[in-house]
Backbone bond lengths (Angstrom), bond angles and torsions (degrees), N, CA, C in turn:
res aa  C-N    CA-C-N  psi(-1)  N-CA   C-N-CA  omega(-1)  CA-C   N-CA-C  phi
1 X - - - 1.477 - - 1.527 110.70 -
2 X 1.536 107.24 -38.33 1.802 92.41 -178.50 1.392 114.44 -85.16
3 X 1.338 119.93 9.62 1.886 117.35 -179.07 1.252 82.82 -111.38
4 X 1.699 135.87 5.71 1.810 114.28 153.43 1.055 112.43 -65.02
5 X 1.542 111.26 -53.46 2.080 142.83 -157.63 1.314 88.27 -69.57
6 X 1.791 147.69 -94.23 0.803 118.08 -69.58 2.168 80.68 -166.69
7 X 1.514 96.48 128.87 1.231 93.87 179.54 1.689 109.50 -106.43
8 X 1.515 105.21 88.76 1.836 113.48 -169.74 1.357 103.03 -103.65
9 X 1.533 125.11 60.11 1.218 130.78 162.21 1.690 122.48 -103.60
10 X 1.409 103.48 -14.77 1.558 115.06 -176.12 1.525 99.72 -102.73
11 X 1.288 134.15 -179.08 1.660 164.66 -167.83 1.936 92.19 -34.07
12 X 1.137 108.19 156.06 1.462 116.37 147.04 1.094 111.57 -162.42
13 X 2.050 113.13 150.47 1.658 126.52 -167.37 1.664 96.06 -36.08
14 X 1.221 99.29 153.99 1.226 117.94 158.83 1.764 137.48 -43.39
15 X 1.003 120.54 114.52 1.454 107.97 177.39 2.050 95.58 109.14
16 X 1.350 114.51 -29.77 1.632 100.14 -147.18 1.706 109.44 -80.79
17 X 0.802 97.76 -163.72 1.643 112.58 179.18 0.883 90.69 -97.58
18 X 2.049 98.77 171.63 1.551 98.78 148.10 1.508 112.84 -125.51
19 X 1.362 114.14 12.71 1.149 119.32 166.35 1.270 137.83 -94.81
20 X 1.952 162.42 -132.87 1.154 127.77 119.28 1.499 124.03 -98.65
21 X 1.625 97.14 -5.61 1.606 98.03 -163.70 1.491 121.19 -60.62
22 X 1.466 89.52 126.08 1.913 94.48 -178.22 1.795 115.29 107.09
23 X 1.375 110.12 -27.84 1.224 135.03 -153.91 1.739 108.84 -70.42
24 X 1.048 108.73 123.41 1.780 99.50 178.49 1.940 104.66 -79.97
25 X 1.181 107.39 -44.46 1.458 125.89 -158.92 1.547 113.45 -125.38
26 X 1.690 108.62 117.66 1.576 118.53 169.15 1.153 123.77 -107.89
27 X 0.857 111.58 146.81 2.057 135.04 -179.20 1.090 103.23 -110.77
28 X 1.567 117.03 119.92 1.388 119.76 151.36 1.989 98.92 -123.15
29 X 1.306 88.08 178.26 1.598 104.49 178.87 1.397 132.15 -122.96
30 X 1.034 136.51 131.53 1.434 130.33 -166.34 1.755 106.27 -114.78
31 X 1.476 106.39 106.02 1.600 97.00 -176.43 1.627 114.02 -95.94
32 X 1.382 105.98 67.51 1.498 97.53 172.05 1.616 122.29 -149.06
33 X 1.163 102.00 162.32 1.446 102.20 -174.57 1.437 112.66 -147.02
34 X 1.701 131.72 53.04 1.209 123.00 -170.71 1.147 115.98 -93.25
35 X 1.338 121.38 1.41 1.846 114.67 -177.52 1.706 96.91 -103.87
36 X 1.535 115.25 1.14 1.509 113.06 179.15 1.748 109.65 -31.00
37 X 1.174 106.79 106.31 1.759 117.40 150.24 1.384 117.71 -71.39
38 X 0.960 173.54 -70.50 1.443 164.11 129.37 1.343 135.36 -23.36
39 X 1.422 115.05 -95.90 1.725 113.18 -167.03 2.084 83.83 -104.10
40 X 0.840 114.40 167.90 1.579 143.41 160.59 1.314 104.07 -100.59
41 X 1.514 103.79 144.15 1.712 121.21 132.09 2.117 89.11 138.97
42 X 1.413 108.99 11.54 1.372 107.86 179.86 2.210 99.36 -61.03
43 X 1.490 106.70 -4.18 1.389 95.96 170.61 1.820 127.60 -86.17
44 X 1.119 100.75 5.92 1.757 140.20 -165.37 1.768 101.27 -95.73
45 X 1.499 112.72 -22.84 1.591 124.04 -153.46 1.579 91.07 -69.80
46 X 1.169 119.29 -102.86 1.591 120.28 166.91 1.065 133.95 16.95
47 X 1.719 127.97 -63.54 1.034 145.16 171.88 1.443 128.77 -64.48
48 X 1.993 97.33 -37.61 1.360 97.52 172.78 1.803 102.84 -73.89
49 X 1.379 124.98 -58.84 1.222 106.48 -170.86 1.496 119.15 -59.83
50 X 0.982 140.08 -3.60 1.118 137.34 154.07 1.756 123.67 -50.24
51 X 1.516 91.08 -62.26 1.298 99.12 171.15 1.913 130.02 -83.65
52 X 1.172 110.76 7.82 1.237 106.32 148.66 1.635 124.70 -143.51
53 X 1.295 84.62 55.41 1.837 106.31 170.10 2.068 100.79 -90.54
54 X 1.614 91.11 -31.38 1.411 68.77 177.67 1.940 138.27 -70.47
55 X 1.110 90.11 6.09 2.144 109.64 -179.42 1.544 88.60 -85.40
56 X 1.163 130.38 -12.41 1.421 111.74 -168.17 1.614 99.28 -90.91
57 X 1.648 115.52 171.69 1.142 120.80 173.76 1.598 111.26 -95.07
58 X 1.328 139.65 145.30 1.555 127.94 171.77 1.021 105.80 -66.78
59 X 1.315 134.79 -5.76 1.778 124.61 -166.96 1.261 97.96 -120.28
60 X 1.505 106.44 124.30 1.251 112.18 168.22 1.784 138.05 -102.47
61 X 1.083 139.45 55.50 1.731 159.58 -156.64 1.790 95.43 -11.06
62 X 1.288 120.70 -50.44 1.198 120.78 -164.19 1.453 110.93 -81.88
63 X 1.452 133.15 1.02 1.367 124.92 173.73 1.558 85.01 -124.03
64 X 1.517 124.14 -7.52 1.417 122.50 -163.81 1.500 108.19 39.74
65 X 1.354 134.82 84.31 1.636 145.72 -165.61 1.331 105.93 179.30
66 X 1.468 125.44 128.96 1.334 132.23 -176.85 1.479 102.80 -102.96
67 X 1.332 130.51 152.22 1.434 145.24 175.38 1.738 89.63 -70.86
68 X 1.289 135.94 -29.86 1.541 133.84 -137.79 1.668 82.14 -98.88
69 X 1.201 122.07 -5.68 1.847 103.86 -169.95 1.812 86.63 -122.36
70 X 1.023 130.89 13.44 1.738 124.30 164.27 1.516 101.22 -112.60
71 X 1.846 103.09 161.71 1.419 122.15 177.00 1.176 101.50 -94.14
72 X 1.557 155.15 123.30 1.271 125.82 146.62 1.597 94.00 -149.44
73 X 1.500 97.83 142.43 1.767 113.47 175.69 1.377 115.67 -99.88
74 X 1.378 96.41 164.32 1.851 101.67 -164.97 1.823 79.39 -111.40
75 X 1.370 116.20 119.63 1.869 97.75 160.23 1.154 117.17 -105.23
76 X 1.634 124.80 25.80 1.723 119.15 147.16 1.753 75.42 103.67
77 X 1.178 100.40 171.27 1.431 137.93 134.04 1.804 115.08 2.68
78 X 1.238 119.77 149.50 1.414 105.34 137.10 0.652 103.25 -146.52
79 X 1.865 114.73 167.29 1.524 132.61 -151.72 1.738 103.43 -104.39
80 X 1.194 99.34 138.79 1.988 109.27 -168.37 1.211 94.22 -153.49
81 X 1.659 90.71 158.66 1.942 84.20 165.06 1.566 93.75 -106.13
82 X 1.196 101.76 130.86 1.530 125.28 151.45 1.374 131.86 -42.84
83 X 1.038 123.35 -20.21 1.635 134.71 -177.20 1.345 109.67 -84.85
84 X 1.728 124.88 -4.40 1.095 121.40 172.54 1.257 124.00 -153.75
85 X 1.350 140.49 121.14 1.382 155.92 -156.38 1.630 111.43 -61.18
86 X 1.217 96.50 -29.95 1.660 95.38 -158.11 1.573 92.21 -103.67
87 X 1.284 119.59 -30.08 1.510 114.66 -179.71 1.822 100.93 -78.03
88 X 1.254 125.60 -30.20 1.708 133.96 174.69 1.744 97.56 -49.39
89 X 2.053 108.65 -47.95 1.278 70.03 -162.40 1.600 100.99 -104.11
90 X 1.549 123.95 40.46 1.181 108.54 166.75 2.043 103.78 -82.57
91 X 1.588 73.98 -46.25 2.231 75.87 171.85 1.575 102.51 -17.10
92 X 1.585 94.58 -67.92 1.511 89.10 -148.53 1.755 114.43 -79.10
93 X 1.361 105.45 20.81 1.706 106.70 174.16 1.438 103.27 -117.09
94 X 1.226 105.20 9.10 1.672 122.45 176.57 1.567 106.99 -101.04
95 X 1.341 103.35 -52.95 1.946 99.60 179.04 1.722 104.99 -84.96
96 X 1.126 112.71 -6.25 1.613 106.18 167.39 1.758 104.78 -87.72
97 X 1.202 143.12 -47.13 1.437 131.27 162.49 1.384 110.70 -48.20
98 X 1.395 124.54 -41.91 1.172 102.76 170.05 1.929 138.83 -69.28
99 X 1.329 98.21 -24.71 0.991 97.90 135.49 1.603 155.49 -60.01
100 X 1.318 102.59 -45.34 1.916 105.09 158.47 1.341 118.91 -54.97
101 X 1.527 108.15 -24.04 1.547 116.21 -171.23 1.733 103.28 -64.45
102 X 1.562 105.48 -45.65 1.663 107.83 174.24 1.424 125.66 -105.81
103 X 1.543 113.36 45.37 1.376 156.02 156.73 1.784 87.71 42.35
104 X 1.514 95.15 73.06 1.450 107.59 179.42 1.716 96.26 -126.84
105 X 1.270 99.89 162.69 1.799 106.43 -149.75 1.781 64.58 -109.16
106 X 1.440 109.87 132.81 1.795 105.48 163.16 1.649 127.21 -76.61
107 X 0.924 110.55 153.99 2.048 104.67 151.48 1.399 112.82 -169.82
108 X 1.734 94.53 105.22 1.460 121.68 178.38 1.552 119.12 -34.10
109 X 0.908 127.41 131.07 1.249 112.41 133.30 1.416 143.91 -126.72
110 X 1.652 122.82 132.57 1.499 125.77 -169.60 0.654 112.59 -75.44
111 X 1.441 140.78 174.81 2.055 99.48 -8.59 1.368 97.23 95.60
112 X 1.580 127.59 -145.45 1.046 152.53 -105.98 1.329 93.96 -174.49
113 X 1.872 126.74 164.30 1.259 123.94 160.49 1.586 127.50 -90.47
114 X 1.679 99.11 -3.23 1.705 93.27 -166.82 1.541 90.55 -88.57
115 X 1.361 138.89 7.85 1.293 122.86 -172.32 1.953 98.94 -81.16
116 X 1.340 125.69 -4.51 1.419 125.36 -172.67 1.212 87.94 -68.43
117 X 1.265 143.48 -83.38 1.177 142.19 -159.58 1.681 112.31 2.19
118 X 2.016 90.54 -68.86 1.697 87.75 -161.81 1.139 103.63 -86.47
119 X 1.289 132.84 57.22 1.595 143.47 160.45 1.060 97.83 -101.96
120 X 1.460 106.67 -78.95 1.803 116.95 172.82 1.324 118.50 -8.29
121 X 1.623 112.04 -64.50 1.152 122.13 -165.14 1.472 122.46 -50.78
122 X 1.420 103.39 -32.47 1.657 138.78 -145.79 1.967 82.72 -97.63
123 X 0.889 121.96 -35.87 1.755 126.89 -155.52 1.330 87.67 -107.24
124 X 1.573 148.34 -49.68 1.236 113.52 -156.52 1.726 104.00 -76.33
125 X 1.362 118.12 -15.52 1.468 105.90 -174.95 1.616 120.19 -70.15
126 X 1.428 102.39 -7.41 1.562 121.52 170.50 1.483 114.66 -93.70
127 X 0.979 110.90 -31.79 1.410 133.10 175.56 1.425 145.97 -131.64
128 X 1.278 120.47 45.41 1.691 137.45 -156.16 1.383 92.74 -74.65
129 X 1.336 136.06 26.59 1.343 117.43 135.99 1.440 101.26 -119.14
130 X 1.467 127.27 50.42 1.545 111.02 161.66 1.227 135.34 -101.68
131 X 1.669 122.98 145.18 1.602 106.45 -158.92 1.488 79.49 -122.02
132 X 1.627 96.80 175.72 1.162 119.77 -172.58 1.659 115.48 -116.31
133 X 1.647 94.49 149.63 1.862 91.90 179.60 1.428 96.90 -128.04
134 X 1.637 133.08 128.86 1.373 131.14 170.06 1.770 103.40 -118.51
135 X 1.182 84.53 141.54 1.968 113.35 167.39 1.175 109.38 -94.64
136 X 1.119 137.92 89.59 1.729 112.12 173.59 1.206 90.89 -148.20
137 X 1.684 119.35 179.64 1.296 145.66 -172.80 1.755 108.37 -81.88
138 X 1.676 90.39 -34.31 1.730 105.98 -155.24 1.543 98.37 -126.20
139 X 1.435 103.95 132.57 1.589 105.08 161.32 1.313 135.53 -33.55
140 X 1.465 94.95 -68.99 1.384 98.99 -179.58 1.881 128.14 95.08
141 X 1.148 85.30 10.41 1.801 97.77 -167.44 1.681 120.35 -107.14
142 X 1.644 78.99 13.34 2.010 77.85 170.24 1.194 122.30 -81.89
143 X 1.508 108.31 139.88 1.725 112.96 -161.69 1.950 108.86 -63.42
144 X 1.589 106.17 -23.27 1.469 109.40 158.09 1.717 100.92 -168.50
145 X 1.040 83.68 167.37 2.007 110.80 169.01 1.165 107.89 -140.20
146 X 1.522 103.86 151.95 1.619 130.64 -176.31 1.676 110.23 24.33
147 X 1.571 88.35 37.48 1.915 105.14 165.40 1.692 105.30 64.63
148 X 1.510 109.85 38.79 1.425 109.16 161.82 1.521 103.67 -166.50
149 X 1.900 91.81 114.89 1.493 118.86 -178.58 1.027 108.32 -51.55
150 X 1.503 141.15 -36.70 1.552 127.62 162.59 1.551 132.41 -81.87
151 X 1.283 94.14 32.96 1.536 100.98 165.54 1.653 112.76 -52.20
152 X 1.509 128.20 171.31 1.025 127.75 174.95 1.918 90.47 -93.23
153 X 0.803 124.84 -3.01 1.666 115.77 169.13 1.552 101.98 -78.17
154 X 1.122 124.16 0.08 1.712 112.76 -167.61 1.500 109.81 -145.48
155 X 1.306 114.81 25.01 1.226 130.01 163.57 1.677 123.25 -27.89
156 X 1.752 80.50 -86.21 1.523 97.37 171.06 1.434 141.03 -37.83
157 X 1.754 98.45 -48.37 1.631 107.24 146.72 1.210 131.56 -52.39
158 X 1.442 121.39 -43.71 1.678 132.93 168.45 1.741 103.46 -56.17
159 X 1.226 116.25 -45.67 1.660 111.16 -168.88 1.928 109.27 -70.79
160 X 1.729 97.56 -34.52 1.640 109.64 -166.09 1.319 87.95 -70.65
161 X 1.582 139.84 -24.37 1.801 122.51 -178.18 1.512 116.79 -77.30
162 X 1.157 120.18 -17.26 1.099 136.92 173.88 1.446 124.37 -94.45
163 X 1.181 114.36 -26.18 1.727 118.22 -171.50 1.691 89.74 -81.41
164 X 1.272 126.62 159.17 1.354 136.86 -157.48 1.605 104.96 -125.85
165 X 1.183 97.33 -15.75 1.902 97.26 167.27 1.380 101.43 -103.66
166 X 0.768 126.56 -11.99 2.050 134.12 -141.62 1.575 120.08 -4.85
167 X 1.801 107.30 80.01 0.599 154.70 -105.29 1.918 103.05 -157.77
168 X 1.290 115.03 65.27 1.529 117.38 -154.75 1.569 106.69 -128.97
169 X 1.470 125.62 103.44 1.376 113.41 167.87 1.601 120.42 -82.56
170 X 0.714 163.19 109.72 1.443 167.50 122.34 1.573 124.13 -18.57
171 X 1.245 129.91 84.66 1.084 134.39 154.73 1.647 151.64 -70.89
172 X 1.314 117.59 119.45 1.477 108.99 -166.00 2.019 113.57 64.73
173 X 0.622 103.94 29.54 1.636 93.69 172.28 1.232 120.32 -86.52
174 X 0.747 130.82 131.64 1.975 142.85 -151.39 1.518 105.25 -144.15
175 X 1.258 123.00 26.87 1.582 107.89 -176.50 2.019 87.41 -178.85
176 X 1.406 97.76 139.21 1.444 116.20 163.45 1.199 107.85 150.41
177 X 1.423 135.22 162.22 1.350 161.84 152.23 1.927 94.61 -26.41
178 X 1.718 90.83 130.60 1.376 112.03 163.67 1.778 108.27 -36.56
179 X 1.372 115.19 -58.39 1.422 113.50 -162.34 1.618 95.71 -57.71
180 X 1.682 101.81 -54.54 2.093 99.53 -168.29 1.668 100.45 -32.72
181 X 1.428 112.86 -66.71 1.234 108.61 -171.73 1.518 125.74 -24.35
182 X 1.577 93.88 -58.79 1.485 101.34 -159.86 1.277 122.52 -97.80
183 X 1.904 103.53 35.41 1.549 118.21 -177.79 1.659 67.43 -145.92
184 X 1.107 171.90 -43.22 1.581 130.54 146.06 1.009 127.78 -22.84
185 X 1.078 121.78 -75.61 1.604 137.06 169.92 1.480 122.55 -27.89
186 X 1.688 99.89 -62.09 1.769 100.73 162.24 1.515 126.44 -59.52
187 X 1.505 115.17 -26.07 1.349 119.95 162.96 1.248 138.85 -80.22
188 X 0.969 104.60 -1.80 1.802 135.70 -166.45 1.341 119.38 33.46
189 X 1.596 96.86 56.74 1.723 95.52 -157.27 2.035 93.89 -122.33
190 X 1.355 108.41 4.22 1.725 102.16 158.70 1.595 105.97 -94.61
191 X 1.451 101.88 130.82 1.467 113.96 -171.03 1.812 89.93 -98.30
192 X 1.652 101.36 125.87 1.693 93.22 155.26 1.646 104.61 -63.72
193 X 1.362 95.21 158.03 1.519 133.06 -178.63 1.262 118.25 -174.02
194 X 1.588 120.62 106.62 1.717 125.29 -176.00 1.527 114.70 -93.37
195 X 1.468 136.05 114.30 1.352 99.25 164.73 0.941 149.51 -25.62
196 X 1.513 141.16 130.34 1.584 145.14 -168.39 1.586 112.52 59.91
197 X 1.299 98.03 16.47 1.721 106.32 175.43 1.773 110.37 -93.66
198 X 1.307 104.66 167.70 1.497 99.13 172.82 1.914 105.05 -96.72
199 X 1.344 111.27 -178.19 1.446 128.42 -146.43 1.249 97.78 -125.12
200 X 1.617 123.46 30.45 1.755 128.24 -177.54 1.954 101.52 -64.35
201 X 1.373 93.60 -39.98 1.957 91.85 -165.81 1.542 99.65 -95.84
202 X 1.212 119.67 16.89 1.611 126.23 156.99 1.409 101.24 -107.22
203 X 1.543 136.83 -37.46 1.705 103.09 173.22 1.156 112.58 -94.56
204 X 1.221 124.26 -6.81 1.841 117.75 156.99 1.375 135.67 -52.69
205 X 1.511 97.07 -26.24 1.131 134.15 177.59 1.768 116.10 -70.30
206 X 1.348 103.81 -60.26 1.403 116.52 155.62 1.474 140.71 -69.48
207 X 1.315 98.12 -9.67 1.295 98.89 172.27 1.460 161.19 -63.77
208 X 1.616 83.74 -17.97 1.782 109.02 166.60 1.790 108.64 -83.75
209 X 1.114 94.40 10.51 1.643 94.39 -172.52 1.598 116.39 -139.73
210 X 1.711 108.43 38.74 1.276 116.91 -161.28 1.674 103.75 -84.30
211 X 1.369 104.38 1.04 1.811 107.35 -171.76 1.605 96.36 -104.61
212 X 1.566 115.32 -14.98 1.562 107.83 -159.15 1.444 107.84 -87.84
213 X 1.453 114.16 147.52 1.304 118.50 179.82 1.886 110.10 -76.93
214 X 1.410 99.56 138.45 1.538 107.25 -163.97 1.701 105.01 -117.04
215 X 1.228 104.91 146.72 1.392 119.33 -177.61 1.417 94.67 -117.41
216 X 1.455 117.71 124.25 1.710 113.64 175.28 1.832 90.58 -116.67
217 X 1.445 108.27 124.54 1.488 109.93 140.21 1.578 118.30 -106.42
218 X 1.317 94.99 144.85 1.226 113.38 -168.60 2.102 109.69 -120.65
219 X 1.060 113.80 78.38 1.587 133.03 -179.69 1.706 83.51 -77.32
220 X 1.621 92.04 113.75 1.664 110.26 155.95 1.312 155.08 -34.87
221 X 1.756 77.79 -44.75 2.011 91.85 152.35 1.430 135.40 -62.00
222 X 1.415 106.89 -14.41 1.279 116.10 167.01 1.327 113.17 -42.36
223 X 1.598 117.83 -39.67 1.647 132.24 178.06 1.822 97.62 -52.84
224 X 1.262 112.93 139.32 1.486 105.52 135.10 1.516 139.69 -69.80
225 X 1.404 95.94 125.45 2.105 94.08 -170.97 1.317 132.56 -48.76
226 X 1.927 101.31 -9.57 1.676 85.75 159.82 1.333 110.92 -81.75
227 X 1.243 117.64 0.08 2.080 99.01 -178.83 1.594 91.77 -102.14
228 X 1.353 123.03 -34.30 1.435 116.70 -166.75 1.873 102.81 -143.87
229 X 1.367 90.72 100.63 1.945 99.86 170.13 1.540 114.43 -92.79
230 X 1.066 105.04 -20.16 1.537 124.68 -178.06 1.462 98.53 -52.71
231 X 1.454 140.43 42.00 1.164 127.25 151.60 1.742 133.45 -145.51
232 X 1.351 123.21 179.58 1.597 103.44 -162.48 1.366 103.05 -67.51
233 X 1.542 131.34 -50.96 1.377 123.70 -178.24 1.141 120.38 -114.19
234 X 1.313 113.96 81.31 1.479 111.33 179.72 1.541 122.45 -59.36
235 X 1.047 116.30 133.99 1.949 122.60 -177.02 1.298 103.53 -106.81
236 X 1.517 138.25 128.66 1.533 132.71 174.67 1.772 90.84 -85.86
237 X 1.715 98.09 161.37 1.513 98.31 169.50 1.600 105.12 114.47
238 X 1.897 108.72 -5.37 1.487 104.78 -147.20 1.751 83.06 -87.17
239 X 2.266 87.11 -149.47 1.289 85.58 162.63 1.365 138.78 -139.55
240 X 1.111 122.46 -118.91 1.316 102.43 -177.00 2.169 104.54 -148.81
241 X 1.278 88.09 179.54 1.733 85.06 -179.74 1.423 141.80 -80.49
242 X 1.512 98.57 17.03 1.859 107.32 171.73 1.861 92.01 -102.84
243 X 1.439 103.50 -28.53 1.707 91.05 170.58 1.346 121.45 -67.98
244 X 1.152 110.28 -21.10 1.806 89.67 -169.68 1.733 94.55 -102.35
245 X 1.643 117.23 -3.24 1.398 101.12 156.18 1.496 112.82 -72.01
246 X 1.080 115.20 -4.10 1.684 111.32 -170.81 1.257 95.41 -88.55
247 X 1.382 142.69 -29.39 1.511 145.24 -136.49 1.607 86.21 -112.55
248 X 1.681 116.79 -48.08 1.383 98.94 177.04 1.436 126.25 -80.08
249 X 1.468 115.23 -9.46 1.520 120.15 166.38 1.271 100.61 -67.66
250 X 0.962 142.03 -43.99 1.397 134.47 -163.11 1.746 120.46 -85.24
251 X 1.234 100.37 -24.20 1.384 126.59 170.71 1.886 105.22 -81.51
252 X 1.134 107.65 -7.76 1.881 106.09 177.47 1.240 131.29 -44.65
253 X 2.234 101.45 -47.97 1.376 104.21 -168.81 1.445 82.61 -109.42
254 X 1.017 131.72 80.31 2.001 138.69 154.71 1.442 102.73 -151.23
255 X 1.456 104.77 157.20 1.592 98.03 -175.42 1.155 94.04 -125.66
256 X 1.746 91.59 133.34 1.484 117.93 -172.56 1.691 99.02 -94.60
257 X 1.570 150.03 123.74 1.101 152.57 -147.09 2.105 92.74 -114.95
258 X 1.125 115.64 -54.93 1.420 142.07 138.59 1.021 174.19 -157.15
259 X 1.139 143.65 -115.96 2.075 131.09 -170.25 1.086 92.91 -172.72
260 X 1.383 93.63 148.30 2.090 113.41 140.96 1.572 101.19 -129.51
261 X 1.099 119.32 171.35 1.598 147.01 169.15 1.891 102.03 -133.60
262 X 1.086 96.89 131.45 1.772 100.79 -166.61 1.371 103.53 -154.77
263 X 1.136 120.66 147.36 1.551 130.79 155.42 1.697 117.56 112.95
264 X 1.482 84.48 -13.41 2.061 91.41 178.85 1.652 104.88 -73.22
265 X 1.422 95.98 123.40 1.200 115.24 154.40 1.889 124.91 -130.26
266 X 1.800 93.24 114.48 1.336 105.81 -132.67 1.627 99.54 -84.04
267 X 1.687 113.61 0.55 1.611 115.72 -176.63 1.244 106.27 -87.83
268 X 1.832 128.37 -7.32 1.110 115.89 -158.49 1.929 98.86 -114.61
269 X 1.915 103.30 15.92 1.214 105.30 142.96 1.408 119.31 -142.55
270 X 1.429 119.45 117.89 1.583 127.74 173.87 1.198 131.07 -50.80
271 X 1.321 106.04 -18.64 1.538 123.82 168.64 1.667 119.00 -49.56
272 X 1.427 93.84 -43.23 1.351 101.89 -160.22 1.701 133.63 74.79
273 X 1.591 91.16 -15.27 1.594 93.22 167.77 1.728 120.20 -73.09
274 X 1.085 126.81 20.50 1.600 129.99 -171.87 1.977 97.89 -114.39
275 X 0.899 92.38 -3.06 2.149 105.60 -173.75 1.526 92.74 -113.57
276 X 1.167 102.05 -8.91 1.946 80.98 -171.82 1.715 94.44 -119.08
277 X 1.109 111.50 -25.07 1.841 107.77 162.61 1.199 110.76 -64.63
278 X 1.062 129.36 -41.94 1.649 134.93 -162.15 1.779 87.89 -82.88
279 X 1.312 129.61 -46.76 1.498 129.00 172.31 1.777 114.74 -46.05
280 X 1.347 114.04 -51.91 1.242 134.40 178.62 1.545 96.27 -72.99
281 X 1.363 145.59 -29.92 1.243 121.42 -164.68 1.668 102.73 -86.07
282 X 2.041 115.32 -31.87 1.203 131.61 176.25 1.370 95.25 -39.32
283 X 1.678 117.06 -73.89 1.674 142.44 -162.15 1.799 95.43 -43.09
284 X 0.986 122.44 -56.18 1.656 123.83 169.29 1.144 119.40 -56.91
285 X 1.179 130.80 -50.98 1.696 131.43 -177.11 1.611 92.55 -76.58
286 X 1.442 154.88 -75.54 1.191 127.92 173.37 1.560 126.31 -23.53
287 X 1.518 118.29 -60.06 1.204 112.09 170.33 1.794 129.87 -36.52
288 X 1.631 87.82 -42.94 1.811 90.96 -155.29 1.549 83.87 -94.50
289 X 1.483 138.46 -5.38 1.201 101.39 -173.75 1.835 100.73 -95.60
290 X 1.074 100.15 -21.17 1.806 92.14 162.32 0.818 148.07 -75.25
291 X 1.682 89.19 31.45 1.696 109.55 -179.54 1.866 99.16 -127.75
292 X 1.361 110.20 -25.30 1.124 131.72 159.21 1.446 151.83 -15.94
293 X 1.960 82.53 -61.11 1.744 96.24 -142.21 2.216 83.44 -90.73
């Protein structure tokens, strides 16, 4: 079954298996980017953090938790056809059941943002009370773009038809269409959050829902592009990396079930420092969700 899913012949994060046995937590990868609106190469994301996870240290001081005392496997890639959006994201509601199947906690990696969808799909049948938490730059709630509803611009809308509470916090978003706004707003589901601010009206926010199982995506642009350019639409204004330690301190006592990381595209920074944040953000969401599940 996993040489159907999953092409695990190239690199994997640091530390992982490649099998599941024993394993609390799986990684797979999604290499695509065909509804890209801006820059290309978010199908490039995966590979780079893979391959420079190894500069990082396994021990991390600020969750105090080493990668070297958890189980978790990388299973490569998985195999889709690319030529079509809606079959990409059945793949990926196919290698996420297979994952629940070996009671492994997931965390995606992009790709693109419309691949969340077929996670969702795959998690609410395990969990039909699960809500969702997004980081991103961009809403995401247009009913379509460039005449295809699974654009990664329309994610969020694609995930809210499917989620069974619908049930969506929104963090940091700084960019979208008059309407997104003002069907956030009526939903009360954009959480303020200031850079270098604290995260009081994000766990107030969560708080009636400290038993519910949580899906966090985490879209890259959420970063500001001086810490991370490495992606298709960069938004200035974002933030930076003592905030999203604030977002995961605060996120500690809720249980996160799983993740994606999405949107790095690592050619459109030479630096190479936009592959090794997105590496370090993986190294954190493993840590904290095995404290989590």
């Amino acid at each position: 079954m996993i040489k159907n899913l999953f092409d695990n012949e190239n690199a994997i994060f640091m530390g992982a298996k490649r099998t599941p046995d024993n394993c609390s937590i799986g990684i797979f990868g999604v290499n695509y980017d065909g509804t890209c609106s801006f820059k290309p190469g978010a199908r490039f994301g995966p590979e780079a953090i893979r391959q420079v996870s190894s500069c990082l240290e396994t021990y991390c001081p600020k969750i105090n938790k080493d990668l070297e005392d958890i189980m978790y496997v990388d299973f490569g890639s998985i195999l889709m056809d690319k030529n079509d959006s809606k079959s990409v994201i059945e793949s990926v509601k196919s290698a996420t059941n297979f994952l629940i199947n070996k009671h492994l906690s997931p965390i995606i990696l992009g790709g693109e943002h419309s691949i969340t969808r077929g996670a969702i799909e795959a998690l609410v049948k395990k969990y039909p009370d699960l809500i969702l938490i997004q980081l991103d730059a961009h809403a995401d709630l247009r009913e379509s773009y460039m005449g295809d509803k699974h654009s990664h611009a329309c994610t969020m809308k694609r995930c809210l038809e499917v989620l069974p509470e619908k049930t969506i916090f929104q963090v940091g978003i700084r960019s979208g269409t008059k309407e997104e706004f003002q069907i956030m707003q009526n939903n009360n589901q954009l959480v303020k959050f200031s850079p270098g601010g604290k995260a009081q009206e994000f766990k107030q926010a969560l708080l009636p829902y400290s038993n519910s199982p949580i899906y966090l995506t985490i879209d890259l642009d959420w970063f500001d592009p001086s810490l991370l350019a490495g992606t298709g639409t960069p938004e200035p204004g974002g933030f930076f990396w003592n905030d999203f330690e604030e977002i995961l301190k605060t996120l500690k006592d809720f249980r996160i079930v799983a993740s994606d990381i999405v949107e790095l595209s690592p050619e459109n920074d030479k630096s190479g420092v936009s592959s090794i944040v997105a590496a370090k953000v993986l190294r954190s969401l493993i840590l904290s969700l095995e404290n989590m599940q």
